[in-house]
Structures are given as C-alpha cells and as structure tokens.
N, C-alpha and C positions, 0 to 999 in steps of 0.2 A: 896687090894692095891698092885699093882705088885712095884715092886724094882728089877733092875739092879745094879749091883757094878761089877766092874772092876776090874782087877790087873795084874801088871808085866810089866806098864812101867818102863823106867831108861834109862841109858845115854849108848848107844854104841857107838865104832869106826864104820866109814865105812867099810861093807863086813861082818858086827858080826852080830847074831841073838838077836832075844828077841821072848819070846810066852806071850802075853797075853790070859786075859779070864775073862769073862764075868756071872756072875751067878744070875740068876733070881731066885724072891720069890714070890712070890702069885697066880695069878691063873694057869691052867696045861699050863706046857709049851708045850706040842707039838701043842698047835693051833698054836705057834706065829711063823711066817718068822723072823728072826733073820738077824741083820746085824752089819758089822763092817763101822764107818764111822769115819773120821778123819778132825780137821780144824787143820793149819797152822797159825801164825800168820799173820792176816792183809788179810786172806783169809778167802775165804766161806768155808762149811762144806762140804767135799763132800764124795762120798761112795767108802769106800775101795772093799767090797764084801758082799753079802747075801745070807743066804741058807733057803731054805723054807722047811716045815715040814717033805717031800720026802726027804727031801737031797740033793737038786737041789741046785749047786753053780752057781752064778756069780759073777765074778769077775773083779776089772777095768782092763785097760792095762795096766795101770801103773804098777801092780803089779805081774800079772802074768807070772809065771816062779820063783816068786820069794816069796809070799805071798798063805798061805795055810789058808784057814777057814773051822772048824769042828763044829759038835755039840752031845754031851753025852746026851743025854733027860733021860735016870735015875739020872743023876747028874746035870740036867737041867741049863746047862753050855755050852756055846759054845766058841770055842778057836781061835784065829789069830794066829800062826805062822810065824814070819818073818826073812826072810831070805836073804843076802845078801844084808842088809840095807844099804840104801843112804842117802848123807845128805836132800836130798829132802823130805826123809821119817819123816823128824822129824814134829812133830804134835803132838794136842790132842788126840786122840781116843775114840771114843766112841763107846759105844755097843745100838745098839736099838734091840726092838721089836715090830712089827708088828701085830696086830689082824689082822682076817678077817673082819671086821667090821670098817676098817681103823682107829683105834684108835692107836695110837705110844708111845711108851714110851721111855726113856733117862737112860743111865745112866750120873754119873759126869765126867766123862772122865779120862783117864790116860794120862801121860806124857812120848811120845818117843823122846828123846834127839840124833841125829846122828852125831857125830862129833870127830875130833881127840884129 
C-alpha cells in the first residue's frame, strides 16, 4: 500500500517562506513522477509542479521564480520550497504520485495560510 504524508504547512505573511515535504511508504519510489498540487478554497485542484524519476521539473507560471520542487529518493521524500509567498498562494497542498502504469496516489493535504 503506498502512503504519502505531508508536512510544513502554517500561516505566513506575504513575501515569507515555507518548505514543505512529502514522504512516501511502500513500493520503490523512484518509479513514481512525483508532484506538488494545490486546491484553494471554492476552486479546483490544480498542479503546482512535477518532477519525473530523471529529475525533469515542471513547473506552473504561477510559480516560477518563486517556487522550487526537489526530490531525495534515498529519503524517498520530495520537497516544495516556497518562496516569496502571496496571498493567492494560500491553499491545500497536496503531494501525489504517479506510476507508470497511470495509477495515482494522494496524500491528505497540508494547509498554507498567506496572510498578514
């Protein structure tokens, strides 16, 4: 059974950082594409950034310049970075993963709060 858990949301001001991260349990992580995705309230869920097994990032516009995703595969962990947060930034966050075999998995989301 794979498991995703999350950590390091919280409440920042505009312009402060947060890093969260994401760590998977069960089968080897480096098959899965990893991604960071985030809902809003009263919105859809939509994709911050993913990086695929090579280390291939992509990233929204929204965020780039300003948002960083890594991934540790001995610590089978991948991290968000965020930086120069807005209040627009504020959201759930989720971490997925992807098989090759298009099976996806969820975590429960953390909570980033932007605001003064």
């Amino acid at each position: 059974q794979v498991q995703l858990v999350e950590s390091g949301g919280g409440l920042v001001q505009p312009g402060g950082s947060l890093g969260l991260s994401c760590t998977v349990s069960g089968d080897t992580f480096t098959i899965y594409n990893m991604g960071w995705y985030r809902q809003a309230p009263g919105k859809e869920r939509d994709v911050v950034a993913t990086i695929d097994i090579s280390g291939n990032l992509v990233e929204d516009d929204s965020v780039k310049g300003r948002f960083t995703m890594s991934r540790d595969n001995t610590r089978r962990t991948v991290f968000l970075q965020m930086n120069n947060l807005k209040p627009e930034d504020t959201a759930v966050y989720f971490c997925s993963a992807l098989e090759p075999d298009g099976r996806q998995y969820w975590g429960k989301g953390t909570a980033v709060t932007v605001c003064h």
